[in-house]
PAVO-166069 format. One record per residue (C-alpha): residue number from 1; x, y, z. Coordinates in steps of 0.05 Angstrom, whole numbers. Each point is the difference from the previous one (the first is absolute). Example, Ala and Ser with C-alpha at 12.3 -4.5 7.8 and 13.67 -1.06 7.14 Angstrom:
PAVO-166069
pos, px, py, pz
1, 246, -90, 156 $
2, 27, 69, -13 $
//
This chain:
PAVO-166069
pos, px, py, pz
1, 1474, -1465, -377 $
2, -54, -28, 41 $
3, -78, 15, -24 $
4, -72, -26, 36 $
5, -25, -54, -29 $
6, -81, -11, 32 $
7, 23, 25, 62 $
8, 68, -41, 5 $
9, 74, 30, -16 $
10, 34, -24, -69 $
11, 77, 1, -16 $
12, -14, 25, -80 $
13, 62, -32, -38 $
14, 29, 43, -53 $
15, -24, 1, -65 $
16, 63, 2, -27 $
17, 24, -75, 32 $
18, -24, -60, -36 $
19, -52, -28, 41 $
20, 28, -72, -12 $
21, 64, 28, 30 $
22, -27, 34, 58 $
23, -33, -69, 19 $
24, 52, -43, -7 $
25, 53, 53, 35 $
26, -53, -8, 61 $
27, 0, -76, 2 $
28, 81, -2, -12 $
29, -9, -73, -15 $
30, -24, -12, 77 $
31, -49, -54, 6 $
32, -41, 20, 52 $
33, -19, 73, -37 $
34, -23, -50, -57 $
35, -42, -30, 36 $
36, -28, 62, 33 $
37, -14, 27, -62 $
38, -41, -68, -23 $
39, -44, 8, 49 $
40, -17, 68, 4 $
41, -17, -19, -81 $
42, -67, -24, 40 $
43, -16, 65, 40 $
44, 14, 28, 64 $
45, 32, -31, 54 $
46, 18, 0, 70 $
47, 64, -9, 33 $
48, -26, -71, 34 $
49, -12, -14, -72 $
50, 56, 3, -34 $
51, 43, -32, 58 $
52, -42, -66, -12 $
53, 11, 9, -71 $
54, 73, -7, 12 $
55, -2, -43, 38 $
56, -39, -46, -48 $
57, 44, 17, -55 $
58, 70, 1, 33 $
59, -21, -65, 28 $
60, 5, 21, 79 $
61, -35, 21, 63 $
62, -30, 59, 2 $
63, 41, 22, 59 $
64, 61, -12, -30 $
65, -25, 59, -47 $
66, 21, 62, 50 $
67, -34, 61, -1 $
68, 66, 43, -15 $
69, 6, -43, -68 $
70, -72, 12, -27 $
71, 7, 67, 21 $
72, 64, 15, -21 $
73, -28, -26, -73 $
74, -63, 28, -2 $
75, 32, 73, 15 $
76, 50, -18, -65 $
77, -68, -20, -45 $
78, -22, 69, 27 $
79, 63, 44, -1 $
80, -5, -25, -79 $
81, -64, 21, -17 $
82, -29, -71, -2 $
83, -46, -1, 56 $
84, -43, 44, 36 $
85, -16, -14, 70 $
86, -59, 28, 48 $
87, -36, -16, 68 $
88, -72, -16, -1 $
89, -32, -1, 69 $
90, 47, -47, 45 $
91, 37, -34, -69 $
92, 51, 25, -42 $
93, 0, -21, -69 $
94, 46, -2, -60 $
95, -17, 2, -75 $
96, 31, 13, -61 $
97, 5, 77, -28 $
98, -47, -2, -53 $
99, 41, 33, -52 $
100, 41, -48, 11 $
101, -39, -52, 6 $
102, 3, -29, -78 $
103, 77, 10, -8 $
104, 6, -53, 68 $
105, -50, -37, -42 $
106, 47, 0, -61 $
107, 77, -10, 47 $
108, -36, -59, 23 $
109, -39, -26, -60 $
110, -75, -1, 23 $
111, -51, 7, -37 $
112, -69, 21, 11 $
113, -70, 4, -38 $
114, -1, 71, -38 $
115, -42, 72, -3 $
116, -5, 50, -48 $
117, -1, 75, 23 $
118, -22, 45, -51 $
119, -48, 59, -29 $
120, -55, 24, -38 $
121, -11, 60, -48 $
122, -23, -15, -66 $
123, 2, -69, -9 $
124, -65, -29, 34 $
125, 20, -75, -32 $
126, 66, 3, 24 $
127, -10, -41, 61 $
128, -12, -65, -42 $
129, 52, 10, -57 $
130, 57, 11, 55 $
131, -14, -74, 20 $
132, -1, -26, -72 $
133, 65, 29, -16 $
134, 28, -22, 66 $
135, -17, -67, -5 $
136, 22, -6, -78 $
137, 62, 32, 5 $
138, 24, -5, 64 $
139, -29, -64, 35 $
140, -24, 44, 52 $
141, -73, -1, 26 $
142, -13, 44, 59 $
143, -41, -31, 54 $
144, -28, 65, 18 $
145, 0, 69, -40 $
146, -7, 74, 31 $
147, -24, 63, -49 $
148, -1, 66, 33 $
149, -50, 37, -48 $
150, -40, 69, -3 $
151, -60, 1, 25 $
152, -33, 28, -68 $
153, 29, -76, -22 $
154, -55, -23, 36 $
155, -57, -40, -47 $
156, 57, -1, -67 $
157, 45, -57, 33 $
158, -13, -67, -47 $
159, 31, -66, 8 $
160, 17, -8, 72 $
161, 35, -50, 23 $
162, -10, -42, 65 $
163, 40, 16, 53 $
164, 6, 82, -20 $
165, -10, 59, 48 $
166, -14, 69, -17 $
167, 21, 58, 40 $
168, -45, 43, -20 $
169, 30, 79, 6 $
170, -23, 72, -11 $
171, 16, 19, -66 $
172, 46, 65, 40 $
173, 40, -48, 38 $
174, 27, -39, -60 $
175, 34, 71, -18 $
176, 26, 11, 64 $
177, 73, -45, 15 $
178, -5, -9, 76 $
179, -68, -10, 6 $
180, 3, -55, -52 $
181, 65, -23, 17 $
182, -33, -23, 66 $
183, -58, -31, -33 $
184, 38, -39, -45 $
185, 59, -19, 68 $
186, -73, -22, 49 $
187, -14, -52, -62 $
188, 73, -23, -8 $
189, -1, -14, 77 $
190, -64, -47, 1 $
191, 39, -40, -62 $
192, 71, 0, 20 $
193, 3, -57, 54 $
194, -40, -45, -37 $
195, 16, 4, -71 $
196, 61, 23, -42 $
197, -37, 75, -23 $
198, 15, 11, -76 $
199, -16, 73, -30 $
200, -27, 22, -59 $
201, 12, 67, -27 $
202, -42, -3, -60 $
203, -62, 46, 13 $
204, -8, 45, 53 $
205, 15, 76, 13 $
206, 70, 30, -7 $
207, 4, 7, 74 $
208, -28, -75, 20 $
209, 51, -31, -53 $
210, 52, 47, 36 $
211, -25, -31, 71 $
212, -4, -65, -20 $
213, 70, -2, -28 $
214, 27, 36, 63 $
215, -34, -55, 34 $
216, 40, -52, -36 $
217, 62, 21, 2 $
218, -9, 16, 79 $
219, -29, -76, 14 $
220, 42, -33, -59 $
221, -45, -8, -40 $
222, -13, -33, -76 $
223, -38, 47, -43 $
224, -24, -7, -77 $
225, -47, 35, -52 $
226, -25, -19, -60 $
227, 27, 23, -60 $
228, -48, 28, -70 $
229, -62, 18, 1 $
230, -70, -18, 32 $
231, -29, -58, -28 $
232, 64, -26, -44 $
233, 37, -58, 23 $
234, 41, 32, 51 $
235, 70, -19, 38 $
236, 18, -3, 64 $
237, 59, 45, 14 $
238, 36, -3, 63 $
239, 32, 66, 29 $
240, 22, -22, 62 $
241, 10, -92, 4 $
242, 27, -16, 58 $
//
């Protein structure tokens, strides 16, 4: 199945294959995919590009990398649902699918600064206690947090954190699945290719916790809540880890 992705054609992998599997089916243990892959880890690039990467890493010339072989691997990465490729102006590029972007992260054990996606409702301190709990239970402390929140929110939110964003949203739209859906999918994509994006489902509408959850599972995504009530010593619960 093949979907737009800003403008550029995507190969979406099946959510019923392993992501890990998909990935390493795609490389099929061939070197020059790996490194590929590595490199596109660092954003976009074009064709001259990766030929001098392989070069560099296979330890040859860059005209003894023909363009039959880099095509003939890029069009596997992209057959596979790895990569996404596009023209812009007189350049064509090639960059990795973003939902599957932290699964090549994972086959090939990088790791990245993390972001928190998540939503507000009802809990106006929420935004500080998900970093508490994060930190003391989980050793994780997100370099940058993202709340999408009501706009009636606006004036309650305490104890905000460096480093957080509000998308601030009609009160209508947070009832209304596609509308938030994209809201919620614009934020993921500022996030994705800089940081591993975490989600929190703990506040937040029925329908955004329903978005944001579709979201993970569509970009492979880890998501979490905290478990008991407002204001007790809550635990982090993972739904989806890896």
């Amino acid at each position: 199945m093949v979907h737009v992705f800003m403008g550029r054609k995507v190969v979406v992998v099946s959510s019923l294959s392993d992501p890990i599997t998909v990935v390493a089916r795609a490389v099929g243990g061939v070197e020059a995919r790996l490194i590929i892959l590595r490199e596109l880890l660092e954003g976009p690039k074009t064709g001259l590009d990766l030929r001098y990467a392989l070069a560099r890493k296979l330890g040859v010339s860059p005209r003894s990398i023909s363009d039959a072989k880099l095509y003939f691997n890029l069009q596997a990465l992209e057959n596979s649902g790895l990569i996404v490729r596009y023209r812009d102006w007189k350049s064509k590029y090639a960059e990795i699918n973003p939902k599957m972007l932290q699964a090549v992260r994972r086959y090939l054990n990088v790791s990245t600064s993390v972001s928190c996606l998540a939503a507000l409702d009802s809990e106006p301190l929420l935004m500080r206690e998900i970093g508490w709990r994060l930190k003391e239970q989980e050793g994780i402390s997100p370099s940058k947090y993202v709340f999408i929140a009501e706009n009636k929110m606006k004036g309650k939110i305490g104890g905000r954190v460096e480093e957080t964003e509000v998308v601030w949203v009609n009160d209508e739209d947070l009832y209304d699945y596609e509308k938030v859906y994209r809201i919620a999918e614009d934020a993921l994509k500022k996030l994705i290719f800089k940081y591993e994006t975490i989600i929190d489902v703990t506040d937040g509408t029925r329908v955004t916790v329903a978005a944001l959850q579709q979201l993970a599972w569509e970009y492979g995504l880890r998501v979490f809540y905290l478990k008991g009530k407002p204001y007790d010593k809550r635990r982090v619960v993972w739904i989806k880890n890896g």
